[in-house]
C-alpha beads as a LAMMPS data file, in Angstrom:
LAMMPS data file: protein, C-alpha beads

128 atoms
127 bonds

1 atom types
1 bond types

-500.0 500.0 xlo xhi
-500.0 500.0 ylo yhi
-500.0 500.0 zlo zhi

Masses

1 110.0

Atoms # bond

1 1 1 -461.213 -115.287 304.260
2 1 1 -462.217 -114.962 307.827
3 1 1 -465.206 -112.277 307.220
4 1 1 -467.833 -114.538 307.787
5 1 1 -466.062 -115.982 311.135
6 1 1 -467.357 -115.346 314.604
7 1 1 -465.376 -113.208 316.586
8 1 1 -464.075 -113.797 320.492
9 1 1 -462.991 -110.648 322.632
10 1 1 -459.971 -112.494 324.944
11 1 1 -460.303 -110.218 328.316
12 1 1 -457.356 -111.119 331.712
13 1 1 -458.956 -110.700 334.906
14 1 1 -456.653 -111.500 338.086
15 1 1 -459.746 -111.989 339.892
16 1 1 -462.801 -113.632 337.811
17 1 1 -465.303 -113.780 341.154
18 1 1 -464.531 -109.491 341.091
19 1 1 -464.918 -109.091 337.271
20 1 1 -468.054 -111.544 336.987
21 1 1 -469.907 -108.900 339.515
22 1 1 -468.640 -106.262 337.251
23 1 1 -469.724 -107.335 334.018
24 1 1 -472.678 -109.053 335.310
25 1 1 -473.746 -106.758 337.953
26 1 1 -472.903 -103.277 336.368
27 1 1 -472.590 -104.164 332.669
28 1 1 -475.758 -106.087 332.881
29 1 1 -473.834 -109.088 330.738
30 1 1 -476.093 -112.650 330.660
31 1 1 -473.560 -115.732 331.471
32 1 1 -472.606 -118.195 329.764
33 1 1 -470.868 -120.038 331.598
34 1 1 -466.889 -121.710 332.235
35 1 1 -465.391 -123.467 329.803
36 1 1 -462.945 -126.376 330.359
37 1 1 -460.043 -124.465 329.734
38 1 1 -461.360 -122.159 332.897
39 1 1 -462.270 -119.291 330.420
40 1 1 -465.379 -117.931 331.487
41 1 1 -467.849 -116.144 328.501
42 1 1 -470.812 -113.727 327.733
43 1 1 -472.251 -114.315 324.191
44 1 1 -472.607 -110.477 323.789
45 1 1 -475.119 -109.553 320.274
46 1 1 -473.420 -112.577 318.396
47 1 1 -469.876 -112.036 319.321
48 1 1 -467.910 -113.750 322.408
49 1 1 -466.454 -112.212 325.701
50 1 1 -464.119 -114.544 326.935
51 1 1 -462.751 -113.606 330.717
52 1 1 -459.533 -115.499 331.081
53 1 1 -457.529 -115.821 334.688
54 1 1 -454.337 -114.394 334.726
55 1 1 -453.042 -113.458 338.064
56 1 1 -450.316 -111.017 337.123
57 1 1 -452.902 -109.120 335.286
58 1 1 -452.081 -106.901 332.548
59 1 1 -450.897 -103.216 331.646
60 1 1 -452.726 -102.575 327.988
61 1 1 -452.844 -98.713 327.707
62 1 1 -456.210 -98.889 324.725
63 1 1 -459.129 -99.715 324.493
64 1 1 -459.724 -103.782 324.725
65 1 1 -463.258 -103.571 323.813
66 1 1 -465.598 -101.586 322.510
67 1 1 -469.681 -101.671 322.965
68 1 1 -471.524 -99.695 319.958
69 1 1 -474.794 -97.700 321.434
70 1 1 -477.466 -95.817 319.940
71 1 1 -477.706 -93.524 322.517
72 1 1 -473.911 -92.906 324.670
73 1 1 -475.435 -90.526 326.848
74 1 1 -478.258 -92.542 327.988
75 1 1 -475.903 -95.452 328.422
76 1 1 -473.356 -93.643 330.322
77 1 1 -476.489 -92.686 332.755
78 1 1 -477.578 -96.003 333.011
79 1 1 -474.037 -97.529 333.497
80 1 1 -472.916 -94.910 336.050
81 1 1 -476.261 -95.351 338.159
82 1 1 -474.450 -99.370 337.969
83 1 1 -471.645 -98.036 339.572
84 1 1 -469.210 -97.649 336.559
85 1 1 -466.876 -94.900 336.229
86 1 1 -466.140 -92.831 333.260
87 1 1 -462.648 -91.308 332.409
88 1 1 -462.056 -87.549 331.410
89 1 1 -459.725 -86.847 329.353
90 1 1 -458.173 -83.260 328.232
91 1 1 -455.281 -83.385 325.512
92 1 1 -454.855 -81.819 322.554
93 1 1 -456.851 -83.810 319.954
94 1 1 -459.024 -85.597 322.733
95 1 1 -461.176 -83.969 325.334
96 1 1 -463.907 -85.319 327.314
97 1 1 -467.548 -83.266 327.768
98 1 1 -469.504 -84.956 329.932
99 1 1 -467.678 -88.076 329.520
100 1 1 -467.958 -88.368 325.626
101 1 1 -465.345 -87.350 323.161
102 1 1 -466.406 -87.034 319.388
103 1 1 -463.794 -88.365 316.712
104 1 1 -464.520 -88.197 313.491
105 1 1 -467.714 -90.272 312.885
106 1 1 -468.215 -91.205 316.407
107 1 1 -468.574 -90.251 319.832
108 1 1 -466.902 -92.440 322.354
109 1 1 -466.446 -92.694 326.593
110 1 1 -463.844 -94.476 328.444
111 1 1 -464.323 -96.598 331.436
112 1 1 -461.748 -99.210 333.183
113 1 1 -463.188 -102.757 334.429
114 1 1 -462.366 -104.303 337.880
115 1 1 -458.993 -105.427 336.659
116 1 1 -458.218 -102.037 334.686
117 1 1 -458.847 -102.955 331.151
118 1 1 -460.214 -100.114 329.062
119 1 1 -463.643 -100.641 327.688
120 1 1 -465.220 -97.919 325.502
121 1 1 -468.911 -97.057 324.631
122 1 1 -469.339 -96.045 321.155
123 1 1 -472.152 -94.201 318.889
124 1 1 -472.287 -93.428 315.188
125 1 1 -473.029 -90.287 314.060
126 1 1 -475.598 -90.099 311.782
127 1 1 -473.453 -88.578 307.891
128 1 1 -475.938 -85.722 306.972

Bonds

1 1 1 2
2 1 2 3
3 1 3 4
4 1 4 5
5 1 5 6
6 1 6 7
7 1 7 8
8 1 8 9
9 1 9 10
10 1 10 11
11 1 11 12
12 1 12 13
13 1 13 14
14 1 14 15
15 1 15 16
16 1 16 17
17 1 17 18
18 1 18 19
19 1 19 20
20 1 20 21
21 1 21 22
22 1 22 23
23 1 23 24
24 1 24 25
25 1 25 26
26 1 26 27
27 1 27 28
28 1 28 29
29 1 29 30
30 1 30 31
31 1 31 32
32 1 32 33
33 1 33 34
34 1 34 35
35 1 35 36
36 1 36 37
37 1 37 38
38 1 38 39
39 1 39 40
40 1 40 41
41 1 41 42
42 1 42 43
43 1 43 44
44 1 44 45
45 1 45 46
46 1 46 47
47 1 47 48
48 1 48 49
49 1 49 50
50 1 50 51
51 1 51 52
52 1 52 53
53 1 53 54
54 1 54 55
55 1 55 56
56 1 56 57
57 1 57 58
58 1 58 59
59 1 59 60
60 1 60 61
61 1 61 62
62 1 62 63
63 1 63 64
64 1 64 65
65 1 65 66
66 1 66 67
67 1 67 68
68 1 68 69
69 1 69 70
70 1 70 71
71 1 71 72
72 1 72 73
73 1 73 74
74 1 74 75
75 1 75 76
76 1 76 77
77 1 77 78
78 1 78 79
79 1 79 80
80 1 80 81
81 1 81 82
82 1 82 83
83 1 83 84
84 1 84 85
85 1 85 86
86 1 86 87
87 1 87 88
88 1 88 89
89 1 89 90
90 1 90 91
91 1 91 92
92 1 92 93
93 1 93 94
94 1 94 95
95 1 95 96
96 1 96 97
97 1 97 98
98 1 98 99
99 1 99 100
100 1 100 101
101 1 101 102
102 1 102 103
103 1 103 104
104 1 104 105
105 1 105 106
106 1 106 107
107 1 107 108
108 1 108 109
109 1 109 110
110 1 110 111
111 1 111 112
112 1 112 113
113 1 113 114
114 1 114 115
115 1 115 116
116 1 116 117
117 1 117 118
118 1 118 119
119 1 119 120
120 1 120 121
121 1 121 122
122 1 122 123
123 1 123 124
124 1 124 125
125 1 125 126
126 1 126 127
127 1 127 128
């Protein structure tokens, strides 16, 4: 039913002027611009990143969104040289080399936003 629908990411910033620099300035996002409701959004490959003020912020503990890459360790590079930091992790069933964990049919990195939402770079392994 909704598989041909257009999808919108819903992101809470306590401070949109500090998270527009961030996902502007070190994300490399291209505004588009507030909307009436005071949302403001990135049209990101199709889909919708909608930033929305809320001043008591939030405490989400996974990943709000996700960015697929071909290449996660030339991204990481290029976001860190940005200014974005990476998390490392070490648990059992999820450890961190150089940033990037593999799971399954992926290799991801975690990195927190200006307002600490978790954001994730992602790349599909190639099945052999």
């Amino acid at each position: 039913m909704l598989s041909d629908s257009a999808v919108t990411t819903m992101l809470p910033v306590m401070d949109m002027e500090r998270a527009r620099a961030f996902y502007e300035g070190c994300l490399g996002l291209k505004p588009g611009g507030f909307r009436p409701d005071g949302k403001f959004v990135y049209v990101v490959a199709g889909s919708t990143l909608a930033l929305f003020p809320k001043p008591e912020g939030t405490k989400a503990d996974h990943t709000a969104i996700s960015f697929r890459v071909g290449d996660i360790a030339a991204s990481i590079k290029e976001l860190t040289r940005a200014g974005v930091v990476f998390e490392d992790y070490d648990f059992p069933g999820l450890k961190t080399v150089e940033h990037v964990c593999v799971l399954g049919a992926e290799k991801a990195a975690w990195f927190k936003d200006t307002e600490g939402n978790y954001l994730c770079l992602h790349e599909d392994i190639p099945r052999a």
